[in-house]
C-alpha positions as CSV (number, residue, x, y, z in Angstrom):
1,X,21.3,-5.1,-1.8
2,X,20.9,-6.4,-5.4
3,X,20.2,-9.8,-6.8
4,X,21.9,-11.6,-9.7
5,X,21.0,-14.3,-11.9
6,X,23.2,-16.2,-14.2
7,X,21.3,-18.5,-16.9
8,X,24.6,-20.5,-18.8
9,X,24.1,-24.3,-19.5
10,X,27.8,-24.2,-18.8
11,X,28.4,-25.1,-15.3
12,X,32.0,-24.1,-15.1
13,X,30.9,-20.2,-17.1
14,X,28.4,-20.2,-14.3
15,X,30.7,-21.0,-11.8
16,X,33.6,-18.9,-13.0
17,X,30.8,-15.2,-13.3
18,X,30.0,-16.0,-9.8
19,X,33.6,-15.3,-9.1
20,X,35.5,-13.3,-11.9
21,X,33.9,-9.9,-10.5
22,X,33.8,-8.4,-6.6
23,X,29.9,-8.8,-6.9
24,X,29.6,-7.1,-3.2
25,X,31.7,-4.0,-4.1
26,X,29.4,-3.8,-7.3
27,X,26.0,-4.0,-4.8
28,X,25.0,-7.5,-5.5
29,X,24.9,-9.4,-2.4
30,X,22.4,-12.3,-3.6
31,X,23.4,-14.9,-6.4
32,X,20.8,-17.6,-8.2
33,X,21.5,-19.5,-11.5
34,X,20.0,-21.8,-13.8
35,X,21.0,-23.9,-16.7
36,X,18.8,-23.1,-19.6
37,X,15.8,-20.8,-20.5
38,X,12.9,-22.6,-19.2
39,X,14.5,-22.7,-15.9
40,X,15.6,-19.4,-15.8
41,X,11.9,-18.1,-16.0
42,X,10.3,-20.3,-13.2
43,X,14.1,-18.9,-11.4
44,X,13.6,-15.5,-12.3
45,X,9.6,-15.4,-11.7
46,X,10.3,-16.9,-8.1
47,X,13.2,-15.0,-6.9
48,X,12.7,-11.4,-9.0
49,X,16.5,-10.7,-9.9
50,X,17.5,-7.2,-10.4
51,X,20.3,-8.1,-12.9
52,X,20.5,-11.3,-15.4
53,X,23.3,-12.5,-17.6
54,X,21.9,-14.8,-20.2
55,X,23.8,-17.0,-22.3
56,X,22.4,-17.0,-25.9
57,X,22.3,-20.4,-27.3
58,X,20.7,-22.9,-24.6
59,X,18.9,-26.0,-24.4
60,X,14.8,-26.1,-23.8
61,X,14.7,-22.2,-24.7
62,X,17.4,-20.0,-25.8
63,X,18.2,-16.5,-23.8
64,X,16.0,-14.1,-25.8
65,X,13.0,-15.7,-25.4
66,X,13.8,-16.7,-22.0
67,X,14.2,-12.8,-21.5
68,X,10.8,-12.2,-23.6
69,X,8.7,-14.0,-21.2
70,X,10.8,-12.8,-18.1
71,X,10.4,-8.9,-19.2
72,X,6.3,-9.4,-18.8
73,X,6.4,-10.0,-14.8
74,X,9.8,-8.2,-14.2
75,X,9.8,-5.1,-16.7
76,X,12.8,-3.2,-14.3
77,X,15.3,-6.0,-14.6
78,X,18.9,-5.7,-16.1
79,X,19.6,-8.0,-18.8
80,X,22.9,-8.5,-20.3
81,X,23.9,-11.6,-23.1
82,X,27.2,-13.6,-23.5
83,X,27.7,-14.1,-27.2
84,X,31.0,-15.3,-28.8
85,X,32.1,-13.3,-32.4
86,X,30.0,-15.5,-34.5
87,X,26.8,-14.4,-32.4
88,X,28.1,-10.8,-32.0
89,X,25.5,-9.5,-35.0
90,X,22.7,-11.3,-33.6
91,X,23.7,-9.9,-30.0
92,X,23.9,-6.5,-31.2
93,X,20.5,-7.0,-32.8
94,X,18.9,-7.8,-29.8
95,X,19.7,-4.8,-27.9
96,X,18.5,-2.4,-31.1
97,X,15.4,-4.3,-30.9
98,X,15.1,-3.4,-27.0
99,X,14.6,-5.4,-23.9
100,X,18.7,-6.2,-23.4
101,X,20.6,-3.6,-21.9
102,X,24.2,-4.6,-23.2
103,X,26.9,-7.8,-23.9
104,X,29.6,-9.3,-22.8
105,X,31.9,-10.6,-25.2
106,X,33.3,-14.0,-24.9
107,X,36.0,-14.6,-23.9
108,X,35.9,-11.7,-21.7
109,X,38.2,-9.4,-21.2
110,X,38.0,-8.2,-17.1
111,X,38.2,-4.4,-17.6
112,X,35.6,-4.2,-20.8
113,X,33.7,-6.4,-18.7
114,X,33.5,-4.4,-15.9
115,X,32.4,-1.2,-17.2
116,X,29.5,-3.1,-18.8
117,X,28.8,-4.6,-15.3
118,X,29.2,-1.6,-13.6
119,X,26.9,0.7,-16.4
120,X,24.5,-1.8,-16.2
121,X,24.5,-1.8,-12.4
122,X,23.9,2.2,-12.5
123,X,20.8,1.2,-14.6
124,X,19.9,-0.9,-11.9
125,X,19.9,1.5,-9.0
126,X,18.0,4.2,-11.6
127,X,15.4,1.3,-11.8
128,X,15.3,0.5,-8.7
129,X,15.0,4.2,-7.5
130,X,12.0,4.7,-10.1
131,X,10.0,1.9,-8.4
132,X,10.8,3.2,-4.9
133,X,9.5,6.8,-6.0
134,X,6.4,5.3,-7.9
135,X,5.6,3.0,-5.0
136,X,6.1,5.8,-2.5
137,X,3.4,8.2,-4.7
138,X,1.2,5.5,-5.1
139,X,0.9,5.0,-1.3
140,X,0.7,8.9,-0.8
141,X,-1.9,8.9,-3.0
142,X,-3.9,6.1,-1.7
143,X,-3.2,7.7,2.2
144,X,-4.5,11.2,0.7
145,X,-7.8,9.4,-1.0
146,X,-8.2,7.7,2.4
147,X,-7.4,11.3,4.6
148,X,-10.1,12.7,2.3
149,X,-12.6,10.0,2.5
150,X,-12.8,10.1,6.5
151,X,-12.5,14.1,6.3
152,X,-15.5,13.4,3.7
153,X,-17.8,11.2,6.4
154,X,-16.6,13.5,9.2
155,X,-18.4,16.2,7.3
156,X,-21.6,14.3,6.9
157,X,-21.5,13.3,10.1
158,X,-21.3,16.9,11.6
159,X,-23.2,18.8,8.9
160,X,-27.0,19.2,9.1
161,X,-26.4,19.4,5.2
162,X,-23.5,19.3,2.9
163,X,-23.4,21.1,-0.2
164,X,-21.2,19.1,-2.8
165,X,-20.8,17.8,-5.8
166,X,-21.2,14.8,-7.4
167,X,-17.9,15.8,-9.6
168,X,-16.5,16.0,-5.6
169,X,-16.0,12.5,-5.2
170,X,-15.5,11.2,-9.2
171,X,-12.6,13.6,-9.5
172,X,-11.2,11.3,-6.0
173,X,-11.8,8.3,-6.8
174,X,-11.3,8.4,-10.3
175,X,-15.0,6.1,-10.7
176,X,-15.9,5.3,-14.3
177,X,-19.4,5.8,-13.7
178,X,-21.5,8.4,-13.3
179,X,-24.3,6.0,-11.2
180,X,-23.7,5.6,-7.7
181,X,-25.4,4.5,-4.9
182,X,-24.7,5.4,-1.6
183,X,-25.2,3.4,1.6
184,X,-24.3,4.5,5.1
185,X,-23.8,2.0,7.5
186,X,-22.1,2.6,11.6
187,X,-20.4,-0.3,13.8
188,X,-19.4,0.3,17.2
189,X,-17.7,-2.2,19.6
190,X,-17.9,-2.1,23.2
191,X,-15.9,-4.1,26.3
192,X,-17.7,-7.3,28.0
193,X,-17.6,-7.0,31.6
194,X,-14.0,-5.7,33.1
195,X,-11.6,-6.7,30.1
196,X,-10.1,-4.1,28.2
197,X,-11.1,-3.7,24.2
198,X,-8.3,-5.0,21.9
199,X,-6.6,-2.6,19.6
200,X,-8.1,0.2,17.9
201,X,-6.7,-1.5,14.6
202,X,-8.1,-5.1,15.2
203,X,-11.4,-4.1,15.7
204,X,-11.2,-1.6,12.6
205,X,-10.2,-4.2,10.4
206,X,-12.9,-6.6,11.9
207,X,-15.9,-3.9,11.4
208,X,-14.6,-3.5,7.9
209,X,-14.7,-7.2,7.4
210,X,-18.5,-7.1,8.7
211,X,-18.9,-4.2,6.3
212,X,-18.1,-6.5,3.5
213,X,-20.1,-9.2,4.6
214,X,-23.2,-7.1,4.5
215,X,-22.6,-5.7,1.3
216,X,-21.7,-8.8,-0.4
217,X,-25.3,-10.6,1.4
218,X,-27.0,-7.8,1.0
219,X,-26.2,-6.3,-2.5
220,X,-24.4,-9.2,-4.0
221,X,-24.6,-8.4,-7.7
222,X,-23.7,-4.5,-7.9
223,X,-20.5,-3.7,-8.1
224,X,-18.7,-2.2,-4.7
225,X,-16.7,1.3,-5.8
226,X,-15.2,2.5,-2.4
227,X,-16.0,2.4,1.4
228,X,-14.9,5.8,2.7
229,X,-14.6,5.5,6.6
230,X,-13.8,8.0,9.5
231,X,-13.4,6.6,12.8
232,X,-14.2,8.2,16.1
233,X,-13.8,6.8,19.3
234,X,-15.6,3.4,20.1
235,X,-17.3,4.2,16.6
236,X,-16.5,3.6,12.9
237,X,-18.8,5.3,10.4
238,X,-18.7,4.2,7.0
239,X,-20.0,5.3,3.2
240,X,-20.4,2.6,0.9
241,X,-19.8,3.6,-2.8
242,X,-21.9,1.3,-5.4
243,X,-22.9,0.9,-9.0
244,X,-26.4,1.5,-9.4
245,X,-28.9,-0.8,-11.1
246,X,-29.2,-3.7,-8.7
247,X,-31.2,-5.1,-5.8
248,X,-31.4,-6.5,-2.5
249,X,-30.8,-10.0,-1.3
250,X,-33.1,-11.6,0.7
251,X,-33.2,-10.0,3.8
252,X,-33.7,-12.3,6.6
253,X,-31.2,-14.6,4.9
254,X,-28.2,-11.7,4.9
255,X,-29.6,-11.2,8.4
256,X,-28.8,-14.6,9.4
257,X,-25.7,-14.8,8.0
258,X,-24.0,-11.1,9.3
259,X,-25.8,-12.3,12.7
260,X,-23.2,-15.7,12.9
261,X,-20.3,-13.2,12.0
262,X,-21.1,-10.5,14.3
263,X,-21.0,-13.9,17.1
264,X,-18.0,-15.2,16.3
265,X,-16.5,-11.8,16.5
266,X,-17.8,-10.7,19.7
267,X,-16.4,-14.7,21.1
268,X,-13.2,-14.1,19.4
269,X,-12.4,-11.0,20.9
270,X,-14.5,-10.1,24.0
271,X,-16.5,-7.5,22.7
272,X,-19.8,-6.7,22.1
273,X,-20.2,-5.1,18.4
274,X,-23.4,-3.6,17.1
275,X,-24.0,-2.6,13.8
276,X,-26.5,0.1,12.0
277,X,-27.4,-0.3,8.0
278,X,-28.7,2.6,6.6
279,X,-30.8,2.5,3.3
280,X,-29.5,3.3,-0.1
281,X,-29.8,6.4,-1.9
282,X,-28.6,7.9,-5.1
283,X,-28.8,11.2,-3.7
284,X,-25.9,12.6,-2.2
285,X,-27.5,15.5,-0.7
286,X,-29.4,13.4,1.6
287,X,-26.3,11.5,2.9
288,X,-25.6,13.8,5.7
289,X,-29.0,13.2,7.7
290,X,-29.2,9.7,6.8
291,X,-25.7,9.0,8.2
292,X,-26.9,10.4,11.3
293,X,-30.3,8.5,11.7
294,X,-27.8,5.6,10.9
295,X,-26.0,6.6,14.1
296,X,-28.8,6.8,16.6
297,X,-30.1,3.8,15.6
298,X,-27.6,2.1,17.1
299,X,-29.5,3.1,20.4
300,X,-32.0,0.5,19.8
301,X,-30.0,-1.9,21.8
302,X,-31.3,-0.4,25.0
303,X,-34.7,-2.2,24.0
304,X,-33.8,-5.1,21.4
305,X,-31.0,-6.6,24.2
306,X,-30.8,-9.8,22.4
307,X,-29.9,-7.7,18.9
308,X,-26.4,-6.4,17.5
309,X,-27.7,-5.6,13.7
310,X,-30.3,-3.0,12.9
311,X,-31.5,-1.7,10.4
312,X,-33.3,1.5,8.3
313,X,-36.1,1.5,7.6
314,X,-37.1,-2.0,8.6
315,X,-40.5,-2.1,9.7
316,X,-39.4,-2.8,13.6
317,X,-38.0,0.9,14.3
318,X,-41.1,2.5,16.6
319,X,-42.3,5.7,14.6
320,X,-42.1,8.1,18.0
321,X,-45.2,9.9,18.7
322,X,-44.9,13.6,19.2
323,X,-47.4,13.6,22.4
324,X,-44.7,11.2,24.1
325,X,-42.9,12.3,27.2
326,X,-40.5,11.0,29.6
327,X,-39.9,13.8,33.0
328,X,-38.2,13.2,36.3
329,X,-40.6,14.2,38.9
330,X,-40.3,16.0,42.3
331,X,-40.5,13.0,44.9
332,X,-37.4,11.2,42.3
333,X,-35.2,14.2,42.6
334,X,-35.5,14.5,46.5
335,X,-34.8,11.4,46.7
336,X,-31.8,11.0,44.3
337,X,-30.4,14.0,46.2
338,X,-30.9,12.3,49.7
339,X,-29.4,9.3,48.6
340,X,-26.4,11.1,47.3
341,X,-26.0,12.9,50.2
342,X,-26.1,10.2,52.8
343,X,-23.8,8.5,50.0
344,X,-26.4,5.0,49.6
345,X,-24.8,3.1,47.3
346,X,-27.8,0.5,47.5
347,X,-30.5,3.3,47.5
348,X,-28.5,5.1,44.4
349,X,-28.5,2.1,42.8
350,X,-32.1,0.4,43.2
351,X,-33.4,4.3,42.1
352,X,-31.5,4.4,38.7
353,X,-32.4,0.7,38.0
354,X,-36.3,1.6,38.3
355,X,-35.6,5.1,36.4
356,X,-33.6,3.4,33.8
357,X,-36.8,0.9,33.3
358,X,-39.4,3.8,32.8
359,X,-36.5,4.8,30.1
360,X,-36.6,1.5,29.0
361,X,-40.4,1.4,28.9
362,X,-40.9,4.7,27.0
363,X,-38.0,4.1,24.7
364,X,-40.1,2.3,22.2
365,X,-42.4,5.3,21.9
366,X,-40.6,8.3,21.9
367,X,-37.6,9.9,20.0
368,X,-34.1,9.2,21.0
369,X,-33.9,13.4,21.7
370,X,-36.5,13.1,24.3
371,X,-35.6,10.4,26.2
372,X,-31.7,11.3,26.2
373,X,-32.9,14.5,27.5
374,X,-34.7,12.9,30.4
375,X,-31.1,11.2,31.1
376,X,-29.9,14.4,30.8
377,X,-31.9,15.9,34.0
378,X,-30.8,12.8,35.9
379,X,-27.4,13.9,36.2
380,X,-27.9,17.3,35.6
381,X,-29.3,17.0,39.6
382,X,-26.2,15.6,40.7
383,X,-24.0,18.2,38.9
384,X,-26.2,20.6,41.0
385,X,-25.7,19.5,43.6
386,X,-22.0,19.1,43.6
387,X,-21.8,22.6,42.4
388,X,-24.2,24.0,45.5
389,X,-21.9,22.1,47.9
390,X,-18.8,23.4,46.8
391,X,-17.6,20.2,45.3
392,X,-14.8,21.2,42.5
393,X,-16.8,19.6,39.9
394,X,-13.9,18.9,37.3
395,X,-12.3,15.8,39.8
396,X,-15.2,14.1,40.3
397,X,-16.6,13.6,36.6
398,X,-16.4,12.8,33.4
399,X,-16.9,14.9,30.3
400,X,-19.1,12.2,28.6
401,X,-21.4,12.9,31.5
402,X,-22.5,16.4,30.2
403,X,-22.2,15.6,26.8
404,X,-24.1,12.4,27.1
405,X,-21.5,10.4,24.6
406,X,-21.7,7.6,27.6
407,X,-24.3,6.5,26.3
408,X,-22.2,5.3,23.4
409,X,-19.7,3.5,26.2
410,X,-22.1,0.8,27.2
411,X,-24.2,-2.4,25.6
412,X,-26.9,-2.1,27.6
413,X,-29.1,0.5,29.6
414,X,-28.4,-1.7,32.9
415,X,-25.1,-1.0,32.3
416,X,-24.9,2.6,31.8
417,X,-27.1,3.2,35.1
418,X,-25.1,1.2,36.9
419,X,-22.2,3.3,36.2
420,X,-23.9,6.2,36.7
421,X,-24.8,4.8,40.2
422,X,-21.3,4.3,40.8
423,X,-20.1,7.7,40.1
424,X,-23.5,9.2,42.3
425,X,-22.1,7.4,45.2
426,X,-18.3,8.5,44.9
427,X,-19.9,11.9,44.4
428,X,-21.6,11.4,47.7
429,X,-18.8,9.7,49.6
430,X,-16.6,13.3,48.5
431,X,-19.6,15.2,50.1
432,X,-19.6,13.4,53.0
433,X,-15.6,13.8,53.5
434,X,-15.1,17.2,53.2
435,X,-12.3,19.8,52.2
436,X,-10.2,17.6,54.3
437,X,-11.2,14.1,52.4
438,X,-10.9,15.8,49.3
439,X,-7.2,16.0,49.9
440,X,-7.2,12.3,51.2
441,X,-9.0,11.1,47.6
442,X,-6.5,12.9,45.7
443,X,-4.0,11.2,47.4
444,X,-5.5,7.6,47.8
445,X,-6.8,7.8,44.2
446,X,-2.9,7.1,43.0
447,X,-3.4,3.8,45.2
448,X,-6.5,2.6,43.1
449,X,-5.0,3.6,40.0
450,X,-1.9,1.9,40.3
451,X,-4.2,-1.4,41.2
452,X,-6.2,-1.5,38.5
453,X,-2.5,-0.9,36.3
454,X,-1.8,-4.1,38.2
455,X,-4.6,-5.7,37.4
456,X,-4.2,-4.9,33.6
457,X,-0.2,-5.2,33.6
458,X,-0.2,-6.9,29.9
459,X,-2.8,-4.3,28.6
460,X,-2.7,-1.0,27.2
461,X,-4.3,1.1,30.2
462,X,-4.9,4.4,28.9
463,X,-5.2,8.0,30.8
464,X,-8.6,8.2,29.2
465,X,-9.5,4.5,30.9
466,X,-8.9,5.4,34.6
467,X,-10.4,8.8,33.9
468,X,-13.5,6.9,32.9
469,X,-13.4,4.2,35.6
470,X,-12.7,6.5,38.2
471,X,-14.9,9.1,37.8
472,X,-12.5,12.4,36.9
473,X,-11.8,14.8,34.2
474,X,-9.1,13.3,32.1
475,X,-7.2,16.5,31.9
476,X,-7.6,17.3,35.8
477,X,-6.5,13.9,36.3
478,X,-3.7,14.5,33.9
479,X,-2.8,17.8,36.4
480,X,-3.1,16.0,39.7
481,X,-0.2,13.4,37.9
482,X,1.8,16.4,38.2
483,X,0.9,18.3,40.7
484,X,0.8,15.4,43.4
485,X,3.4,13.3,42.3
486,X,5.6,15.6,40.2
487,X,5.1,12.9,37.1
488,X,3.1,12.7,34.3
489,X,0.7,9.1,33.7
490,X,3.2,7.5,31.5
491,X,5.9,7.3,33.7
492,X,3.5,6.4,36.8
493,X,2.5,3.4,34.4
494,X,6.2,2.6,33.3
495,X,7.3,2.6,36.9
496,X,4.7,0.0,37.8
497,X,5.5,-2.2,35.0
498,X,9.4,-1.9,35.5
499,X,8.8,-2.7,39.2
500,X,6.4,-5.5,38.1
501,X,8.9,-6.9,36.5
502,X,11.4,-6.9,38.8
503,X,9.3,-9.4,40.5
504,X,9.2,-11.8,37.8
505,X,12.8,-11.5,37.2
506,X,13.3,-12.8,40.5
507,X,11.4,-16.0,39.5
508,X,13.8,-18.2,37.4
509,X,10.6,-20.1,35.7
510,X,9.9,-16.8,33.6
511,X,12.1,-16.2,31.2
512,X,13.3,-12.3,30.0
513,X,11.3,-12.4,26.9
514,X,8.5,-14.0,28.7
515,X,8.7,-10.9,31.3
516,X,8.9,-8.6,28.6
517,X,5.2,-9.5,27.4
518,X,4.0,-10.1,30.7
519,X,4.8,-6.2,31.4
520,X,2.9,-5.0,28.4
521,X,5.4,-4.1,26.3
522,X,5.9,-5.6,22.4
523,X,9.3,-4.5,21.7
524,X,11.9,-6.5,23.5
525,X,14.6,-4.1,22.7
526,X,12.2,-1.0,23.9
527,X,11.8,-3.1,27.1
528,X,15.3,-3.3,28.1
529,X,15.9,0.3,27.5
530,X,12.8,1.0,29.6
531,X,14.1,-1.1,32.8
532,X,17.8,-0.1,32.2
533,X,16.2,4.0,32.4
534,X,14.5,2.9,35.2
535,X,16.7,0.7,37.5
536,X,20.3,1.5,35.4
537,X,21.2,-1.8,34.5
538,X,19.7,-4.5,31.8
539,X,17.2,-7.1,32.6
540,X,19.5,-9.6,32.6
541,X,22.0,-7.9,34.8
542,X,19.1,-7.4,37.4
543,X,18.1,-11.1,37.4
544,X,22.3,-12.4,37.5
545,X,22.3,-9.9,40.7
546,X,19.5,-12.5,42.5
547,X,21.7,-15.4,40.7
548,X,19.7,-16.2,38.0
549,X,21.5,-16.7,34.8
């Protein structure tokens, strides 16, 4: 558990303290040694003993300098002397003087010895304990600065304005300034095509990265306090904390650069991120609403397709004219609801492209407010007419459908309408089914599921995923798990991977581990538990029974 160094010139003293004591029963299960001083410290500095016995008198640099220079990087090390009875003054000198713990007398005696070794060893563990606890409040504290700063951005972000103090977020983050700058900016990433986003914690730490790039090109010589973050969903929203007093780098030049970032990125890891920069203000009190403009001008990329950074204000954001107004007339709804019912995937489809281009048209013009609202009556005719039909509403849509957050699901308004057409159809094939269908779709949609799981074997396919690509209420899809097939998603998901790879075991060119990744799972060892809950013996076992070995 502990390391040891010995620094002797002597190599049979150095040989003989590696030996003379039962170093494992002590705790030291590592030894290193050097021959003088100098060595010691490029030993000690590389390989951060817990415990060093020094001689005093060595060649190049004696032991109490050597243990001067070693205390500065390693001030919780051990350090005990040999000295002989002509040094035994100077050695009990040294440990008045501080930085040596205790001696050992040469020639030593084993039992004095030992209790030295084994005091010293206590000090060890007490040191060793101290950093543990200090490390351990250190990283509390930095997790509780962090818990605070997302509660803190949360609050902006849901607050039409938030009464706090400056005093607030000094007394936090301890800042030795009392000017500040604050500068909101909001990334969101979003799938291409069919592939599934990576990781929740890859793309975090890549929109943080962007974060850095902008303010580095952007505000290059003030100095960069704290970025307080709170992530929600597909969205990470972000507080920049700076030291007043500077300015802006060249715009179009920052642009540029954050542009070729965002590129790579989006290449590297099949997404299409977006990012919002708000202005900056020295006014805390007007955060909360610029946090939120921040946010909705990420909407821009309905009408700037071939843009991912925006910014606010930049002189391209359309001021909205208060006159403007977007409506879904009369012949439009007949004719959505005629389409629905006959369940016209083409018709559904060619009407929400051309709708989606008079949004597309107007967008420039009007608020964001008006012309989400105008989406908003699109599908509200469709939840009508589920609802008048007797269609139970809560298995044939999503929540992001009334609460319009789908907008934030998709790069492009093509995109969203599409899916929208999608779900107008399925709505329409339910209609056109029936009570009696509607028992069929609950049972075939366990067939779909399980072949998009298929197609997505490596991946991470969450609940909320089929709930999304399928059309349903998570949490009724959740119920109809249980109800129908008396399991909940998880195990419907770990059943298809086990029998998955029951397949590939079968194939001798793939070996375990291989199958272990191809199934989507990380941990080898959680694997083989998995498939041994599942079919009751180890992969291995399973793949001997075919005779593979």
């Amino acid at each position: 558990m502990y390391k040891l160094m010995i620094v002797e010139d002597e190599p049979l003293i150095r040989t003989g303290l590696k030996h003379y004591f039962a170093w494992q029963e002590l705790g030291v299960t590592s030894i290193v040694d050097a021959d003088n001083g100098k060595t010691g410290i490029e030993t000690a500095w590389r390989e951060r003993p817990d415990l060093v016995i020094t001689d005093i008198r060595m060649p190049e640099m004696d032991g109490l300098q050597m243990i001067e220079q070693i205390r500065l990087k390693l001030p919780d090390t051990v350090f005990i002397i040999l000295t002989g009875f002509n040094e035994f003054e100077y050695a009990q000198r040294a440990i008045r003087l501080g930085g040596v713990h205790a001696f050992l007398l040469k020639p030593l005696e084993y039992e004095d010895s030992l209790a030295t070794i084994q005091a010293c060893m206590k000090q060890v563990v007490h040191n060793h304990n101290n950093v543990q606890t200090h490390s351990q409040w250190e990283q509390a504290s930095r997790e509780s600065k962090l818990y605070k700063g997302s509660e803190f951005v949360q609050l902006l972000l849901e607050e039409e304005q938030l009464l706090i103090g400056e005093d607030g977020l000094q007394h936090l983050y301890d800042f030795d300034s009392d000017n500040y700058t604050y500068l909101p900016l909001v990334v969101t990433w979003l799938p291409v095509m069919s592939a599934l986003p990576p990781s929740k914690k890859i793309l975090r730490q890549q929109a943080l990265t962007m974060i850095e790039q902008a303010v580095s090109f952007l505000y290059g010589n003030q100095i960069h306090r704290q970025t307080l973050t709170y992530m929600y969903k597909s969205k990470l929203y972000v507080i920049v904390i700076m030291d007043s007093g500077g300015s802006t780098s060249a715009q179009e030049s920052a642009r540029d650069h954050l542009k070729q970032f965002i590129e790579q990125v989006n290449q590297t890891l099949a997404v299409s991120l977006f990012m919002a920069i708000g202005t900056l203000t020295n006014q805390l009190s007007e955060l909360s609403i610029m946090l939120q403009q921040t946010d909705k001008a990420l909407l821009q990329r309905y009408y700037h397709k071939d843009r991912s950074l925006f910014f606010l204000p930049s002189g391209d954001i359309p001021h909205a004219h208060k006159t403007a107004l977007i409506q879904l007339n009369e012949n439009d709804k007949k004719q959505l609801l005629a389409s629905i019912e006959s369940a016209n995937e083409v018709d559904i489809q060619q009407l929400l492209q051309r709708l989606g281009q008079e949004i597309v048209i107007h967008m420039p013009h009007i608020s964001p407010a008006k012309w989400l609202a105008y989406l908003q009556e699109i599908i509200s005719v469709s939840i009508r007419f589920a609802i008048k039909n007797g269609i139970p509403i809560e298995g044939v849509y999503s929540d992001k459908l009334l609460t319009l957050t789908c907008v934030d699901d998709f790069p492009t308004l093509d995109a969203l309408f599409h899916w929208l057409g999608a779900w107008m159809a399925h709505l329409g094939t339910v209609y056109k089914g029936g009570s009696s269908h509607n028992q069929q779709q609950d049972v075939l949609i366990f067939e779909h599921i399980a072949s998009f799981i298929k197609q997505h074997i490596a991946q991470d396919v969450t609940l909320q995923m089929v709930a999304d690509r399928f059309f349903y209420n998570p949490s009724y899809l959740s119920r109809l798990f249980k109800r129908k097939l008396d399991k909940n998603y998880m195990r419907f998901v770990t059943e298809i991977r086990i029998e998955y790879a029951q397949e590939c075991l079968k194939k001798p060119e793939h070996l375990v581990t291989d199958v272990c990744s191809m199934c989507g799972y990380k941990s080898y060892k959680h694997f083989v538990k998995t498939f041994r809950s599942i079919t009751q013996m180890t992969p291995t076992d399973y793949r001997k029974k075919w005779g593979w070995s």
